[in-house]
N, CA and C atoms as an extended XYZ file, in Angstrom:
453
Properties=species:S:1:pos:R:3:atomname:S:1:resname:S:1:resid:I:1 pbc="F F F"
N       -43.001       91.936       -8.627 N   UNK     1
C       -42.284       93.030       -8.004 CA  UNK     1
C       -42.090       94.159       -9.010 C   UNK     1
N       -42.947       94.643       -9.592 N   UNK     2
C       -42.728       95.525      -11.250 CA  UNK     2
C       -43.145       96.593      -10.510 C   UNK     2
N       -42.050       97.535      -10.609 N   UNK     3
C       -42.560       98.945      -10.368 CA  UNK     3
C       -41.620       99.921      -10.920 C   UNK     3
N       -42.122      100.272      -12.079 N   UNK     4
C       -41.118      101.048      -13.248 CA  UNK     4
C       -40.918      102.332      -12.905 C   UNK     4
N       -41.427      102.980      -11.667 N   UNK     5
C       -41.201      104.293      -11.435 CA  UNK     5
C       -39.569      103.904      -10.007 C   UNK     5
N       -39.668      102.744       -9.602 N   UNK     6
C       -38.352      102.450       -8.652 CA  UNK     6
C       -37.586      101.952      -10.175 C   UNK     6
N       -36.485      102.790      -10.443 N   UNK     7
C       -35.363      102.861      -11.314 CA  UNK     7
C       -34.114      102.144      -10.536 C   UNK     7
N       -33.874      101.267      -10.994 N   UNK     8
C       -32.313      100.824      -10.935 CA  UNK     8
C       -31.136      101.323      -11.660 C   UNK     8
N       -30.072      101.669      -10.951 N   UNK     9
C       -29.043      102.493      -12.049 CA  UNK     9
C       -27.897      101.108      -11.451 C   UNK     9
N       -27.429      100.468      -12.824 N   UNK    10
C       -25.913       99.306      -13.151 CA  UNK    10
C       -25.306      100.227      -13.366 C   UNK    10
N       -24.083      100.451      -12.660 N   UNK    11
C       -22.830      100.863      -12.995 CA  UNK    11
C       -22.091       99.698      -13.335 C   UNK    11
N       -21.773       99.385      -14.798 N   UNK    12
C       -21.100       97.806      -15.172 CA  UNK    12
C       -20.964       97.637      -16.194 C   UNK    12
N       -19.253       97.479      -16.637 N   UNK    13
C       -18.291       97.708      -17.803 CA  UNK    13
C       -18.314       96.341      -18.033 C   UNK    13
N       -18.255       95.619      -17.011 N   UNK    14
C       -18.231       94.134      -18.193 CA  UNK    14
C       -19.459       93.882      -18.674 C   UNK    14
N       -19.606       93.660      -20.074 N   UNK    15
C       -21.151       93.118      -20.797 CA  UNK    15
C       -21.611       91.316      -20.030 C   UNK    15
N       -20.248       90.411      -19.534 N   UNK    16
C       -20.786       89.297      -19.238 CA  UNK    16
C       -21.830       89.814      -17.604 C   UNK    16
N       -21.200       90.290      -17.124 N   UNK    17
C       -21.715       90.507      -15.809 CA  UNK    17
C       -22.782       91.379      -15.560 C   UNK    17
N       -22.989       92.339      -16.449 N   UNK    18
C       -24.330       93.101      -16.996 CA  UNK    18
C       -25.268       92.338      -17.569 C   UNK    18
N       -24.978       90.960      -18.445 N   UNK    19
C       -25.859       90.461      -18.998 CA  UNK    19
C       -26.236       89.209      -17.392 C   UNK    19
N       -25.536       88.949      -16.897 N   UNK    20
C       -25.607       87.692      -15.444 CA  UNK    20
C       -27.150       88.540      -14.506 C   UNK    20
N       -26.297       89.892      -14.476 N   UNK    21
C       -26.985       90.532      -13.530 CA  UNK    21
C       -28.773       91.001      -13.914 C   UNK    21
N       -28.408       90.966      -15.455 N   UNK    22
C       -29.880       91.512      -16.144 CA  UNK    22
C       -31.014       90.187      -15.696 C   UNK    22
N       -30.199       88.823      -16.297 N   UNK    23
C       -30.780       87.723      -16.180 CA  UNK    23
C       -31.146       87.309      -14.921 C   UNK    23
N       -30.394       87.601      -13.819 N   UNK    24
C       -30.913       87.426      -12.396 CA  UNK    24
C       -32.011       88.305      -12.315 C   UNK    24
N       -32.291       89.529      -12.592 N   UNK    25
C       -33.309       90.157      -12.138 CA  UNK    25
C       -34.297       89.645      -12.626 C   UNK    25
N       -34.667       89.503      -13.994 N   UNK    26
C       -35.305       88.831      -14.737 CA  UNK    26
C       -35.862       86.952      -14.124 C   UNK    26
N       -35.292       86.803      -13.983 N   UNK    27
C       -35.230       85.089      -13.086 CA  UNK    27
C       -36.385       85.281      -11.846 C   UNK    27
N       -36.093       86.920      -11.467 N   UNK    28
C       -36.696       86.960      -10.011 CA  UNK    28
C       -37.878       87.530      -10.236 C   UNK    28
N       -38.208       87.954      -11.671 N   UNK    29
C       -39.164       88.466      -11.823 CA  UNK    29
C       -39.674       90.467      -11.027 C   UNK    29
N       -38.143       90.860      -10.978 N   UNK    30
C       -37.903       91.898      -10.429 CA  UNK    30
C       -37.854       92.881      -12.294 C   UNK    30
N       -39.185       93.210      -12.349 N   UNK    31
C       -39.504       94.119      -13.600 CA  UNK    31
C       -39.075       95.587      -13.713 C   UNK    31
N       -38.601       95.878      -12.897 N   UNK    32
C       -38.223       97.762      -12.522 CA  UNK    32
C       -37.271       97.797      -13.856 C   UNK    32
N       -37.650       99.502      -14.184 N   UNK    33
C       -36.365       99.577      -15.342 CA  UNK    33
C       -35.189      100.120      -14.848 C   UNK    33
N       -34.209       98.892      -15.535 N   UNK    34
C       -32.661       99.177      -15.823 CA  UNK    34
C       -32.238      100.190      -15.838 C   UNK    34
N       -31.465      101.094      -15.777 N   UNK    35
C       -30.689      102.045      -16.373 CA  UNK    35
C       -28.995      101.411      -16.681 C   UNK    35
N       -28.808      101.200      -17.431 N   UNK    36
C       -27.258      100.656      -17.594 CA  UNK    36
C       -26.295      101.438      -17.930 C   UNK    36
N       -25.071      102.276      -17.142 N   UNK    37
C       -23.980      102.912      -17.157 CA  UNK    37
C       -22.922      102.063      -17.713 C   UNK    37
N       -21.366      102.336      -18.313 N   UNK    38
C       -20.700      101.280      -18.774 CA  UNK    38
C       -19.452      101.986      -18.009 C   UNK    38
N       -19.016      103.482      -17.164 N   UNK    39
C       -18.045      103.377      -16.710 CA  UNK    39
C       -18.329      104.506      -16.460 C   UNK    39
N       -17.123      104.985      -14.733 N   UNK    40
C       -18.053      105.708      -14.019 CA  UNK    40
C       -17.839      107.208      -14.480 C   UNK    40
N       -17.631      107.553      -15.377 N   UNK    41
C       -17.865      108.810      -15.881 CA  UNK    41
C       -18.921      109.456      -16.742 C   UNK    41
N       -19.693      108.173      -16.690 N   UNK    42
C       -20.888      107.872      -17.981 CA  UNK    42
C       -22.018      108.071      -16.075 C   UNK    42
N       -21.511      107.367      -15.236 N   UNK    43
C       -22.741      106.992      -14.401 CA  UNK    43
C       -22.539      108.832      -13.627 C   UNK    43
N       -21.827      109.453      -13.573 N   UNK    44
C       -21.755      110.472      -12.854 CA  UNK    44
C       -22.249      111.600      -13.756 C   UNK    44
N       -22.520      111.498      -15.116 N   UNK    45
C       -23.137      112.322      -16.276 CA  UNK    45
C       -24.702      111.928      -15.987 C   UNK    45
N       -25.184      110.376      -15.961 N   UNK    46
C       -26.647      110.253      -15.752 CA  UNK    46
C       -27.283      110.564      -14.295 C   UNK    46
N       -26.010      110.480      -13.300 N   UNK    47
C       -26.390      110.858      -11.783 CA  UNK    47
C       -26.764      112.491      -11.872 C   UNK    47
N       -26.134      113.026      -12.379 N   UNK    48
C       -26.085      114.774      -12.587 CA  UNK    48
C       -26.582      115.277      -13.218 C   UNK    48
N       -27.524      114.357      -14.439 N   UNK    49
C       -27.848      115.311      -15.576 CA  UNK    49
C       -26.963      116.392      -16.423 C   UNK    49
N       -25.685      115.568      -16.485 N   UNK    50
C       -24.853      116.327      -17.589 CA  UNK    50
C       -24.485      115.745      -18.533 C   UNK    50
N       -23.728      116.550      -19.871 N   UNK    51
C       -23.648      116.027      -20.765 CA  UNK    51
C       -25.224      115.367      -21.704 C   UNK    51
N       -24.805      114.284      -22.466 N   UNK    52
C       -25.852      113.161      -23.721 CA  UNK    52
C       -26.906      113.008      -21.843 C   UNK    52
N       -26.769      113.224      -20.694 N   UNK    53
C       -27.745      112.633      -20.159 CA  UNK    53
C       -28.506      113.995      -19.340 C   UNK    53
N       -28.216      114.944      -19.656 N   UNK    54
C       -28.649      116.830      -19.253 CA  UNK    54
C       -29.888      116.231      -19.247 C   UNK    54
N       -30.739      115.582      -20.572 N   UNK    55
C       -32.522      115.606      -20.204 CA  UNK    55
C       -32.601      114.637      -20.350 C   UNK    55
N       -32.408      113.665      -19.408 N   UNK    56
C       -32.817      112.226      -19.288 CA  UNK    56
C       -34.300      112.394      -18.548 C   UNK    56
N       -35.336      111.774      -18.779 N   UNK    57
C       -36.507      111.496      -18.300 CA  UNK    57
C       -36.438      110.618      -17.562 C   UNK    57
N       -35.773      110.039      -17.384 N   UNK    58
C       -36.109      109.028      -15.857 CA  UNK    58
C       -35.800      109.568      -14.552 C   UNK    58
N       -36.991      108.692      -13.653 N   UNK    59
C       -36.995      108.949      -12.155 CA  UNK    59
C       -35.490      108.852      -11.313 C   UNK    59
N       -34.983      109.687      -10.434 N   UNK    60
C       -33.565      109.291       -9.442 CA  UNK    60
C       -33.600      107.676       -9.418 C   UNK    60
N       -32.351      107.280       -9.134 N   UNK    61
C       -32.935      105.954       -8.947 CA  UNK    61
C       -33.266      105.476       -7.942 C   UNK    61
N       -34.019      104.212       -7.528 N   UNK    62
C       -34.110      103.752       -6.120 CA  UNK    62
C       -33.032      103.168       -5.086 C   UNK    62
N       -31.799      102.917       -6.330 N   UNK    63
C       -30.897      102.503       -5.793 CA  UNK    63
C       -29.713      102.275       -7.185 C   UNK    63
N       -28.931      102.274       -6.379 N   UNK    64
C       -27.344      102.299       -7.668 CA  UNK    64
C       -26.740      100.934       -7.098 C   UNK    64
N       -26.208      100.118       -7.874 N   UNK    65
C       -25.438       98.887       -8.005 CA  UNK    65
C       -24.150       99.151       -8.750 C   UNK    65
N       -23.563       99.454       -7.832 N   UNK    66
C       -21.834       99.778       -8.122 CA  UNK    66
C       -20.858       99.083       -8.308 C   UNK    66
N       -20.219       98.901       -9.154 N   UNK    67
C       -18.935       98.168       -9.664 CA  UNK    67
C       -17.753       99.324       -9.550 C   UNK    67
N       -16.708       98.485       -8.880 N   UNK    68
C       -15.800       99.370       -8.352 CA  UNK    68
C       -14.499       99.158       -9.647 C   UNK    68
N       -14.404       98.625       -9.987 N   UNK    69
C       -12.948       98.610      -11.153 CA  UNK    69
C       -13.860       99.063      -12.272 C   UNK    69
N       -13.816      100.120      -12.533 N   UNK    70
C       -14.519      100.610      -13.967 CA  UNK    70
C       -13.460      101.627      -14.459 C   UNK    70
N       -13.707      101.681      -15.810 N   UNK    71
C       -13.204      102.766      -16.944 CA  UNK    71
C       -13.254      104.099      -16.709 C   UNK    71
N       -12.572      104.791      -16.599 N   UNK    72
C       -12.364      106.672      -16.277 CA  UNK    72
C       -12.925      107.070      -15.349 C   UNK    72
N       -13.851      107.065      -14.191 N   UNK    73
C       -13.462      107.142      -12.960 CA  UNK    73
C       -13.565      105.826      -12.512 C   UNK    73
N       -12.933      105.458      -11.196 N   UNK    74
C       -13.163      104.047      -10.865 CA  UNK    74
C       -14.859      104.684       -9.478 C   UNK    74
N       -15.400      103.044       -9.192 N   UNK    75
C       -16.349      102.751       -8.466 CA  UNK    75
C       -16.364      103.859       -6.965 C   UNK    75
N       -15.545      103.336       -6.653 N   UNK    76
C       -14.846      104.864       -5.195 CA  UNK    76
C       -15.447      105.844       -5.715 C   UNK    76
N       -14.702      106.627       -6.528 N   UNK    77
C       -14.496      107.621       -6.720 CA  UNK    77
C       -16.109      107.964       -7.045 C   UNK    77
N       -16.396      107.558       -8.101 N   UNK    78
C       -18.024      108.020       -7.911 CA  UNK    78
C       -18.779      107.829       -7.075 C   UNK    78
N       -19.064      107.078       -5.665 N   UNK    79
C       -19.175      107.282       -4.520 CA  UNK    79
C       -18.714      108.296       -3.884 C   UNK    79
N       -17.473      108.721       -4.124 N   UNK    80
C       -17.379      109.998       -3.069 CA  UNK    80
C       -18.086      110.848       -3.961 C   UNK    80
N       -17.784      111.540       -5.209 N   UNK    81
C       -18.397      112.037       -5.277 CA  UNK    81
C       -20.339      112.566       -5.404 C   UNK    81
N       -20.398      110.997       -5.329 N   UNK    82
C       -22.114      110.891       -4.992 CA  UNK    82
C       -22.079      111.540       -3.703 C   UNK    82
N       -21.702      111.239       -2.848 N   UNK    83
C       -21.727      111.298       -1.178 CA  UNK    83
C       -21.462      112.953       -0.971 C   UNK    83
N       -20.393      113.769       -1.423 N   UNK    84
C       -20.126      114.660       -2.014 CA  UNK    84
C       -21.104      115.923       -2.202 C   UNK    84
N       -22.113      115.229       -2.806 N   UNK    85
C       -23.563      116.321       -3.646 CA  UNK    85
C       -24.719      116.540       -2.529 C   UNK    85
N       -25.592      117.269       -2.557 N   UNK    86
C       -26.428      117.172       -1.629 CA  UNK    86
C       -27.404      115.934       -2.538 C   UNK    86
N       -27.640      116.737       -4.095 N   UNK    87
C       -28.544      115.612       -4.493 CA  UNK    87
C       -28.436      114.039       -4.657 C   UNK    87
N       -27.235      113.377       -3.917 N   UNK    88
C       -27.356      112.446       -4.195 CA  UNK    88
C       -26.538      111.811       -3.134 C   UNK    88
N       -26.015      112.300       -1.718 N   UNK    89
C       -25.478      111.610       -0.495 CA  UNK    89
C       -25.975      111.404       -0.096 C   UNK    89
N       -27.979      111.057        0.138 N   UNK    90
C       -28.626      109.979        0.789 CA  UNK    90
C       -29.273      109.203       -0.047 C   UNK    90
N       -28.747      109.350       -1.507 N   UNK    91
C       -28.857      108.062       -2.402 CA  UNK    91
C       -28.643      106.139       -1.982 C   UNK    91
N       -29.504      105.446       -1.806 N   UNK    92
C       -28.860      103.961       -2.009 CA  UNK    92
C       -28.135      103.570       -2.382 C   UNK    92
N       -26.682      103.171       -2.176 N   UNK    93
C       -25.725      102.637       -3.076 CA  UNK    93
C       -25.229      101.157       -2.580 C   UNK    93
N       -25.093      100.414       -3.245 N   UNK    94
C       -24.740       99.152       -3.028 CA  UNK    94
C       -23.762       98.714       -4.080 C   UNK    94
N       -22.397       98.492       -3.193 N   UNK    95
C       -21.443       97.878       -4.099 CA  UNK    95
C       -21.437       96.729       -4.264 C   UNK    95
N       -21.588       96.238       -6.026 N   UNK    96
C       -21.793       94.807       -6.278 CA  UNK    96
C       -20.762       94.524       -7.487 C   UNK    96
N       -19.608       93.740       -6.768 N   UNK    97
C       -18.242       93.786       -7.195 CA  UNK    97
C       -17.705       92.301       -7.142 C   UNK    97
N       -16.412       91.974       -7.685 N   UNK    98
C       -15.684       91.139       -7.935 CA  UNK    98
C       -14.501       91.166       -7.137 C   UNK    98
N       -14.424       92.252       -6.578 N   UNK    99
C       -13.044       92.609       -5.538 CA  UNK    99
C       -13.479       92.475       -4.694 C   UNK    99
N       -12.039       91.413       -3.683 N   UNK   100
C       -11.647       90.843       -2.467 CA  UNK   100
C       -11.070       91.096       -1.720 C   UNK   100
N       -10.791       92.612       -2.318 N   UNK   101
C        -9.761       93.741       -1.423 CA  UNK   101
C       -10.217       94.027       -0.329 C   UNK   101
N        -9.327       93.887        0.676 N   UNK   102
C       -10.099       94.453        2.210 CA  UNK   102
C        -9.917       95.824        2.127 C   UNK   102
N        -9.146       96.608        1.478 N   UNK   103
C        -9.185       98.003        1.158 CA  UNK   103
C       -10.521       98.444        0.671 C   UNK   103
N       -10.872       97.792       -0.597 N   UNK   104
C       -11.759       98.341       -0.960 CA  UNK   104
C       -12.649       97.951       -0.054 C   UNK   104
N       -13.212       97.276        0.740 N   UNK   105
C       -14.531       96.929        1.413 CA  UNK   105
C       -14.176       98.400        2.522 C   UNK   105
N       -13.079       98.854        2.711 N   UNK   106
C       -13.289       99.489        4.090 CA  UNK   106
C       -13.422      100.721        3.307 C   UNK   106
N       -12.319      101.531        2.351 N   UNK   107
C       -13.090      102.171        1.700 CA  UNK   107
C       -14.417      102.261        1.442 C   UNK   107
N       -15.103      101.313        0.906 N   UNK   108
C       -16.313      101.640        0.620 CA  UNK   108
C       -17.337      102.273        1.564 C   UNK   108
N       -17.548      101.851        2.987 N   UNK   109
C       -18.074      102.114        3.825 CA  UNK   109
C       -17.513      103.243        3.876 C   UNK   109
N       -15.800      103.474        4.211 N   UNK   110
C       -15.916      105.159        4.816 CA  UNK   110
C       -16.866      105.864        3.932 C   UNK   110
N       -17.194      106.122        2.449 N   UNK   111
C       -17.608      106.364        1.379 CA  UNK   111
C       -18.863      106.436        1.875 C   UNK   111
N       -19.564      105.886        2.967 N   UNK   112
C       -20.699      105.790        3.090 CA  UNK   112
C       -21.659      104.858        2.550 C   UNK   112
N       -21.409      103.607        1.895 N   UNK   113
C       -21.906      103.078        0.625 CA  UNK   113
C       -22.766      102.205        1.798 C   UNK   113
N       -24.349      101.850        1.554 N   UNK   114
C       -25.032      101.625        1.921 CA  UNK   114
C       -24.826       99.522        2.000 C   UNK   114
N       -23.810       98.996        1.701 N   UNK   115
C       -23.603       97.644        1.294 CA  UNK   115
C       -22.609       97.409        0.178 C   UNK   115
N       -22.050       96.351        0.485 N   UNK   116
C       -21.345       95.741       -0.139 CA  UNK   116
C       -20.949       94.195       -0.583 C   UNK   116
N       -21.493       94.227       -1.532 N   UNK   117
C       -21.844       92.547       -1.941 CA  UNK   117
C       -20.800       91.867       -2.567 C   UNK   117
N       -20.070       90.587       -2.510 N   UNK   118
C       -19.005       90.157       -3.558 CA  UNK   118
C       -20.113       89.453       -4.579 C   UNK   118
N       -19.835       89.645       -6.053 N   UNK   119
C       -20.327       88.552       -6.886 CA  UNK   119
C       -20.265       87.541       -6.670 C   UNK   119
N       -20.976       86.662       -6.391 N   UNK   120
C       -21.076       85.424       -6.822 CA  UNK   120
C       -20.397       84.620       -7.742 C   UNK   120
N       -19.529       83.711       -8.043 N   UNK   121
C       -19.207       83.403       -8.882 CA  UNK   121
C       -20.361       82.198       -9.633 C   UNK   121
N       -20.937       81.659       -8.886 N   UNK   122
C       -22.153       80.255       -9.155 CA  UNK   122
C       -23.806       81.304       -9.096 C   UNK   122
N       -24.004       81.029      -10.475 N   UNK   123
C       -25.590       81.561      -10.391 CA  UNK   123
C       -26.184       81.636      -10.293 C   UNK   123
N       -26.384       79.960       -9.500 N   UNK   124
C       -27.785       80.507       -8.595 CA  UNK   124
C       -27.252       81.238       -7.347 C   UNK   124
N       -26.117       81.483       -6.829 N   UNK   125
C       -26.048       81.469       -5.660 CA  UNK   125
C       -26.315       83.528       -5.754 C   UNK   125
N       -25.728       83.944       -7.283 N   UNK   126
C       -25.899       85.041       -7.560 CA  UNK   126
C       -27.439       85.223       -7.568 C   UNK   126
N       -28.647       84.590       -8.346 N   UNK   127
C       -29.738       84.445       -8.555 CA  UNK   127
C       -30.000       85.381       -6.938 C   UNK   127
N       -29.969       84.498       -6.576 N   UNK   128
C       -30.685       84.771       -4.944 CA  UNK   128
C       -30.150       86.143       -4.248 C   UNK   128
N       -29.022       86.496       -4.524 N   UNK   129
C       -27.925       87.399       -3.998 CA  UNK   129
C       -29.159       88.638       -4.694 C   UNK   129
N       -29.287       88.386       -5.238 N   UNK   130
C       -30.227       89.443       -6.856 CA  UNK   130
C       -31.696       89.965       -6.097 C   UNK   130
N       -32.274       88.548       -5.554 N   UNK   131
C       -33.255       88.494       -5.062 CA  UNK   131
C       -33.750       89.137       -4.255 C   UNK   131
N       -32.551       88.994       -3.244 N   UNK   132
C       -32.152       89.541       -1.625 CA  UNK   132
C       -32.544       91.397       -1.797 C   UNK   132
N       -31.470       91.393       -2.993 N   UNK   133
C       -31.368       92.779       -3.450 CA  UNK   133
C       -32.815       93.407       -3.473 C   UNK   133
N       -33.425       93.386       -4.814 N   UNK   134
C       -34.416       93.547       -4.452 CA  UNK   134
C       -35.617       93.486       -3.752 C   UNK   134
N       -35.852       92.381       -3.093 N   UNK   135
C       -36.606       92.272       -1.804 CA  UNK   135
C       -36.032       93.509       -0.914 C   UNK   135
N       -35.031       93.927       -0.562 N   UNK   136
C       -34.967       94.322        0.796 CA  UNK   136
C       -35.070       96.275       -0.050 C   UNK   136
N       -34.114       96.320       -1.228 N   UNK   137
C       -34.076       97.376       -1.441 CA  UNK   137
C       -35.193       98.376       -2.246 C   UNK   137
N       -36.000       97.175       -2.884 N   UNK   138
C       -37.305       97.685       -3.860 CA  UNK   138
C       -38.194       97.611       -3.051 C   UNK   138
N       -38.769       96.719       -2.101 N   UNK   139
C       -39.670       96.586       -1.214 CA  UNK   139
C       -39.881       96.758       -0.385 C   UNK   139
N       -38.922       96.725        0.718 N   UNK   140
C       -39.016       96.771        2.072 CA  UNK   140
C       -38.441       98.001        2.505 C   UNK   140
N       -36.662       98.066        1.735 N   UNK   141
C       -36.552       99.789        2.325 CA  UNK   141
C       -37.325      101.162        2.426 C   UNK   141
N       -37.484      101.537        2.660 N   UNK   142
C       -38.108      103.283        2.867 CA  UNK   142
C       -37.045      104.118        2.656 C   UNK   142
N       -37.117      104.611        1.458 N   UNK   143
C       -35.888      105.407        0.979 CA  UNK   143
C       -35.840      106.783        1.525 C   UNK   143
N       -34.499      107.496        1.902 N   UNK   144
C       -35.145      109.220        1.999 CA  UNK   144
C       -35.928      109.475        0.719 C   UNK   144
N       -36.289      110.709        1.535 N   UNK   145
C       -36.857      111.652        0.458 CA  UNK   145
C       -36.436      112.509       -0.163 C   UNK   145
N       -36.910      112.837       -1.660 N   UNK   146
C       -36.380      113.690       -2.459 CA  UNK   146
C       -36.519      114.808       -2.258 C   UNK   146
N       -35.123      115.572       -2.111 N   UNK   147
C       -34.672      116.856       -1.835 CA  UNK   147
C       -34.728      117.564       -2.871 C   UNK   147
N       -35.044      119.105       -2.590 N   UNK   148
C       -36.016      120.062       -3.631 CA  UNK   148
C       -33.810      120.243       -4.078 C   UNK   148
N       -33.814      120.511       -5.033 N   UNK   149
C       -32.324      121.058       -5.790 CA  UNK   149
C       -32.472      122.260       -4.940 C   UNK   149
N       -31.062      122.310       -4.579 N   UNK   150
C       -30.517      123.720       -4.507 CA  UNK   150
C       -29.807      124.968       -5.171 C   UNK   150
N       -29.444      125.412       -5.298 N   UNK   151
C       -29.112      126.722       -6.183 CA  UNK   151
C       -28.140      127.510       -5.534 C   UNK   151
Protein backbone atom coordinates (compact mmCIF):
# COMPACT_ATOMS: atom_id res chain seq x y z
CA UNK A 1 0.00 0.00 0.00
CA UNK A 2 3.19 2.57 -0.46
CA UNK A 3 2.25 5.63 -1.95
CA UNK A 4 4.49 8.51 -0.73
CA UNK A 5 2.76 11.19 -2.63
CA UNK A 6 -0.76 10.20 -0.21
CA UNK A 7 0.80 12.08 2.98
CA UNK A 8 -0.51 11.33 6.34
CA UNK A 9 -0.52 14.25 8.83
CA UNK A 10 -0.44 12.68 13.15
CA UNK A 11 -1.59 15.25 15.15
CA UNK A 12 -0.04 13.42 18.51
CA UNK A 13 1.55 14.77 21.75
CA UNK A 14 1.95 11.58 23.36
CA UNK A 15 5.36 9.91 21.99
CA UNK A 16 3.82 6.33 23.40
CA UNK A 17 0.85 6.60 21.12
CA UNK A 18 2.78 8.15 18.14
CA UNK A 19 5.20 5.43 18.46
CA UNK A 20 1.78 2.50 18.78
CA UNK A 21 0.38 4.30 15.88
CA UNK A 22 3.76 4.47 13.72
CA UNK A 23 4.13 0.67 14.49
CA UNK A 24 0.60 -0.19 13.40
CA UNK A 25 1.08 1.36 10.14
CA UNK A 26 4.20 -0.24 9.69
CA UNK A 27 2.66 -3.87 10.80
CA UNK A 28 0.19 -3.15 7.88
CA UNK A 29 2.68 -2.45 5.65
CA UNK A 30 0.91 0.97 4.96
CA UNK A 31 4.40 2.84 3.58
CA UNK A 32 2.92 6.50 2.91
CA UNK A 33 4.98 9.27 4.60
CA UNK A 34 4.25 10.37 8.11
CA UNK A 35 4.11 13.82 8.82
CA UNK A 36 4.18 14.03 12.71
CA UNK A 37 2.69 17.27 14.52
CA UNK A 38 3.20 17.26 18.49
CA UNK A 39 0.37 19.89 19.35
CA UNK A 40 -2.21 21.64 17.63
CA UNK A 41 -0.55 24.81 17.07
CA UNK A 42 2.42 23.10 15.43
CA UNK A 43 -0.37 21.09 13.15
CA UNK A 44 -2.19 24.43 12.15
CA UNK A 45 1.47 26.07 11.19
CA UNK A 46 2.12 22.78 8.83
CA UNK A 47 -1.73 22.87 7.66
CA UNK A 48 -1.11 26.68 6.58
CA UNK A 49 2.28 26.92 5.69
CA UNK A 50 3.21 29.27 8.45
CA UNK A 51 5.84 29.90 10.54
CA UNK A 52 9.38 26.86 10.63
CA UNK A 53 6.62 25.15 8.18
CA UNK A 54 6.00 28.52 5.43
CA UNK A 55 8.15 26.06 2.84
CA UNK A 56 7.42 22.73 3.69
CA UNK A 57 7.67 20.52 0.50
CA UNK A 58 5.26 18.08 1.14
CA UNK A 59 2.04 17.15 -0.66
CA UNK A 60 -1.63 18.38 1.40
CA UNK A 61 -2.26 15.50 3.15
CA UNK A 62 -4.53 12.64 2.21
CA UNK A 63 -5.86 12.68 5.41
CA UNK A 64 -5.21 14.10 9.12
CA UNK A 65 -5.46 11.76 12.25
CA UNK A 66 -6.51 13.95 15.05
CA UNK A 67 -5.96 13.80 18.66
CA UNK A 68 -8.22 15.91 20.52
CA UNK A 69 -6.47 16.69 24.11
CA UNK A 70 -3.33 18.32 22.75
CA UNK A 71 -0.95 21.20 23.87
CA UNK A 72 -1.90 25.00 22.83
CA UNK A 73 -4.70 24.55 20.73
CA UNK A 74 -6.74 21.54 21.64
CA UNK A 75 -7.98 18.80 18.71
CA UNK A 76 -11.58 20.85 18.22
CA UNK A 77 -10.29 23.72 17.84
CA UNK A 78 -8.04 22.91 14.96
CA UNK A 79 -10.87 21.32 13.29
CA UNK A 80 -12.85 24.28 13.33
CA UNK A 81 -10.46 26.07 12.25
CA UNK A 82 -9.53 23.57 9.41
CA UNK A 83 -13.27 23.55 8.49
CA UNK A 84 -13.03 27.35 8.75
CA UNK A 85 -10.41 27.79 5.57
CA UNK A 86 -11.42 27.20 2.16
CA UNK A 87 -8.01 25.37 1.77
CA UNK A 88 -8.63 22.89 4.00
CA UNK A 89 -12.72 22.32 4.91
CA UNK A 90 -12.91 19.45 2.46
CA UNK A 91 -9.79 18.06 3.96
CA UNK A 92 -10.11 14.25 5.50
CA UNK A 93 -10.09 14.38 9.07
CA UNK A 94 -10.40 11.56 11.32
CA UNK A 95 -10.43 11.80 15.00
CA UNK A 96 -8.21 9.17 16.57
CA UNK A 97 -8.46 9.71 20.33
CA UNK A 98 -8.55 8.37 23.83
CA UNK A 99 -11.68 10.38 24.84
CA UNK A 100 -15.02 8.86 25.89
CA UNK A 101 -16.64 12.08 26.05
CA UNK A 102 -19.99 12.09 24.42
CA UNK A 103 -19.33 15.83 24.08
CA UNK A 104 -16.50 15.46 22.32
CA UNK A 105 -17.85 12.79 19.80
CA UNK A 106 -20.81 15.22 19.08
CA UNK A 107 -18.64 18.09 18.85
CA UNK A 108 -16.58 16.53 16.58
CA UNK A 109 -19.06 15.84 13.93
CA UNK A 110 -20.73 19.31 14.29
CA UNK A 111 -16.95 20.25 13.32
CA UNK A 112 -17.57 18.31 10.38
CA UNK A 113 -14.82 15.72 11.14
CA UNK A 114 -15.03 13.02 8.64
CA UNK A 115 -14.84 10.01 11.67
CA UNK A 116 -14.18 9.33 14.82
CA UNK A 117 -12.27 6.47 16.19
CA UNK A 118 -11.62 5.59 20.09
CA UNK A 119 -8.02 4.09 20.55
CA UNK A 120 -7.81 0.94 21.15
CA UNK A 121 -6.43 0.09 24.18
CA UNK A 122 -5.19 -3.87 22.98
CA UNK A 123 -2.93 -3.81 19.82
CA UNK A 124 -3.92 -5.86 17.82
CA UNK A 125 -7.27 -4.73 18.10
CA UNK A 126 -5.56 -1.14 17.33
CA UNK A 127 -3.38 -3.01 14.52
CA UNK A 128 -6.50 -3.57 12.53
CA UNK A 129 -8.32 -0.26 13.59
CA UNK A 130 -4.90 1.14 11.59
CA UNK A 131 -5.62 -1.13 8.83
CA UNK A 132 -9.24 -0.24 8.37
CA UNK A 133 -7.80 3.28 8.27
CA UNK A 134 -5.89 2.96 5.60
CA UNK A 135 -7.68 0.59 3.45
CA UNK A 136 -10.69 2.72 3.30
CA UNK A 137 -8.90 6.17 3.48
CA UNK A 138 -5.58 5.57 1.25
CA UNK A 139 -7.31 3.29 -1.12
CA UNK A 140 -10.64 3.25 -1.58
CA UNK A 141 -11.70 6.91 -0.73
CA UNK A 142 -11.76 9.43 -3.65
CA UNK A 143 -10.71 12.48 -2.04
CA UNK A 144 -11.96 16.11 -3.23
CA UNK A 145 -9.99 17.90 -5.26
CA UNK A 146 -7.40 20.35 -4.83
CA UNK A 147 -8.58 23.81 -4.81
CA UNK A 148 -6.49 26.48 -6.76
CA UNK A 149 -5.64 29.10 -3.34
CA UNK A 150 -7.46 32.04 -3.22
CA UNK A 151 -6.36 35.55 -2.73
Amino acid sequence: MLDETKVILLVEDNPDDEALTLRAFAKNNIGNRIVVVRDGAEALDWLFKRGRHAERGEPEPQIVLLDLKLPKVDGLEVLRQMRDDPRTKLMPVVILTSSKEESDVLRGYELRANSYIRKPVDFARFVEAVREIGMYWLVLNEPPPVLPPTR
